[in-house]
C-alpha positions as a printed NumPy array, in Angstrom:
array([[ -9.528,  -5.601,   2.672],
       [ -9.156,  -9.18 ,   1.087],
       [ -9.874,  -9.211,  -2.778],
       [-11.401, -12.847,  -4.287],
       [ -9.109, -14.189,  -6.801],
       [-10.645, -16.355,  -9.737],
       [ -8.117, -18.664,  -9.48 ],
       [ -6.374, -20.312,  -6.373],
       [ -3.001, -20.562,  -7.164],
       [ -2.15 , -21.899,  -3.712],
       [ -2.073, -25.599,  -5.294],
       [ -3.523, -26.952,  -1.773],
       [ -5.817, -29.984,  -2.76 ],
       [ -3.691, -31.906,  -5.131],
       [  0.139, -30.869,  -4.517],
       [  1.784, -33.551,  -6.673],
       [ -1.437, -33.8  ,  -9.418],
       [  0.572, -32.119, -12.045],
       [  3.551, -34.558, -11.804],
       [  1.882, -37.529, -12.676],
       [  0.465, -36.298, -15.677],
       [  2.798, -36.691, -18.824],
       [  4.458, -33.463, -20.183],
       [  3.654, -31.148, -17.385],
       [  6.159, -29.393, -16.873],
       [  7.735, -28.047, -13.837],
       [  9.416, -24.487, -13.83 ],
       [ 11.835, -23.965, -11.516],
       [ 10.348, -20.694, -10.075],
       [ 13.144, -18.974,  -6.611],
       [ 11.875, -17.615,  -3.577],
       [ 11.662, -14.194,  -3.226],
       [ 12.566, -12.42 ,  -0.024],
       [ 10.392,  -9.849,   1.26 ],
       [ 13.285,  -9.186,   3.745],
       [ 17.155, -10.092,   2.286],
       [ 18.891, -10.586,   5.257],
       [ 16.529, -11.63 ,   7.893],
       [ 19.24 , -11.364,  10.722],
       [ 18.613,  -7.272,  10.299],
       [ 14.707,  -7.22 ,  11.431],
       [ 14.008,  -5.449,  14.208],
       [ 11.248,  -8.25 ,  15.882],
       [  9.924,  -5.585,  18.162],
       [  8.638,  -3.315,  14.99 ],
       [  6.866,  -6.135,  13.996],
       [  5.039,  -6.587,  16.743],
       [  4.583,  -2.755,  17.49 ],
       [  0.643,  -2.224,  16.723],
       [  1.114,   1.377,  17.478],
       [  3.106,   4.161,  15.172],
       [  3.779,   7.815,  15.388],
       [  3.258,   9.863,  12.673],
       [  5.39 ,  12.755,  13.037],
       [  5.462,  14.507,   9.424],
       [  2.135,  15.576,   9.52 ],
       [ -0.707,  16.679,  11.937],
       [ -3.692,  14.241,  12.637],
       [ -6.298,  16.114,  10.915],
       [ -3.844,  16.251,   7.55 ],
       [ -3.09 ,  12.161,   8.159],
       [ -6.921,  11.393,   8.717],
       [ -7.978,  13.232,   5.363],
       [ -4.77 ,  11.752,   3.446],
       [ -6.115,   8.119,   4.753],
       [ -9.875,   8.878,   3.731],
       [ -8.161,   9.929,   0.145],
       [ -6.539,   6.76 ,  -0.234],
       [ -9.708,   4.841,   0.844],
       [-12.272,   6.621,  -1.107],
       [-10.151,   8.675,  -3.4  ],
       [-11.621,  11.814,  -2.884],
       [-11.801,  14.57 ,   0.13 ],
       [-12.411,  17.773,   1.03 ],
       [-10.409,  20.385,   0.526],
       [-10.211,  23.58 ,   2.081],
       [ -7.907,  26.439,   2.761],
       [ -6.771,  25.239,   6.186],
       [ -5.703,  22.276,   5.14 ],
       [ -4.285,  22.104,   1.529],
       [ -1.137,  23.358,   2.701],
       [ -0.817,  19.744,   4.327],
       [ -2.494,  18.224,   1.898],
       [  0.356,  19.39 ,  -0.415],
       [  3.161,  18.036,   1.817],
       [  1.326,  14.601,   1.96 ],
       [  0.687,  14.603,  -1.784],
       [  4.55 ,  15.247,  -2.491],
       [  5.858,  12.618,   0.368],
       [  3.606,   9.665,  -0.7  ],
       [  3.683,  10.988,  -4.492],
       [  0.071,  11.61 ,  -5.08 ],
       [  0.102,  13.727,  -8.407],
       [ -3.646,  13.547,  -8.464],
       [ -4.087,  14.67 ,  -5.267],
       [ -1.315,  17.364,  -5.717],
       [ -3.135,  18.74 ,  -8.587],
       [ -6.514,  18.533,  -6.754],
       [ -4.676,  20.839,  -4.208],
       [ -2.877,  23.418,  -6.438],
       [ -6.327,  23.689,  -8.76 ],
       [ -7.962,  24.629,  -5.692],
       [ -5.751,  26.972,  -4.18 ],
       [ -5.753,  29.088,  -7.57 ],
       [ -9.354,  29.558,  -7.079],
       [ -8.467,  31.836,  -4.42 ]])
């Protein structure tokens, strides 16, 4: 999903505008990484368009994904006890406590 900014901070249309234009001053910002030592990507991850998910069962990752999107799912006794292990891996306290205050009902 793409979010509209209210400002375009890209500085496309007029590059050098700024430099002509006494006292503007020009902050000497460094590039940041994403990745610090480029020699140690694997390129074949980043062209996998596939993944396994091993730490949880499909029905568990489908509802943890619709929780993230919509932040809110059902929950029932079959599968908080996934739920649980998702909300702990990915930190989720909300959706930890939504578990645990449903499980006391019971």
């Amino acid at each position: 999903k793409k979010w509209a900014s209210s400002q375009d901070c890209s500085n496309k249309d007029g590059k050098d505008k700024d430099k002509d234009k006494p006292g503007a001053s020009q902050l000497a910002v460094p590039r940041l990484s994403v990745c610090a030592d480029v020699q140690k990507v694997d390129r074949a991850k980043l062209a996998q368009v596939e993944f396994t998910i091993i730490e949880f069962d499909p029905d568990t990752f489908r509802i943890l994904l619709d929780y993230l999107h919509t932040s809110s799912c059902p929950l029932t006794c079959t599968n908080i006890p996934g739920l649980i292990c998702a909300a702990e891996h990915y930190d989720l306290p909300e959706l930890l406590q939504a578990c645990f205050h449903h499980a006391k009902q019971f």
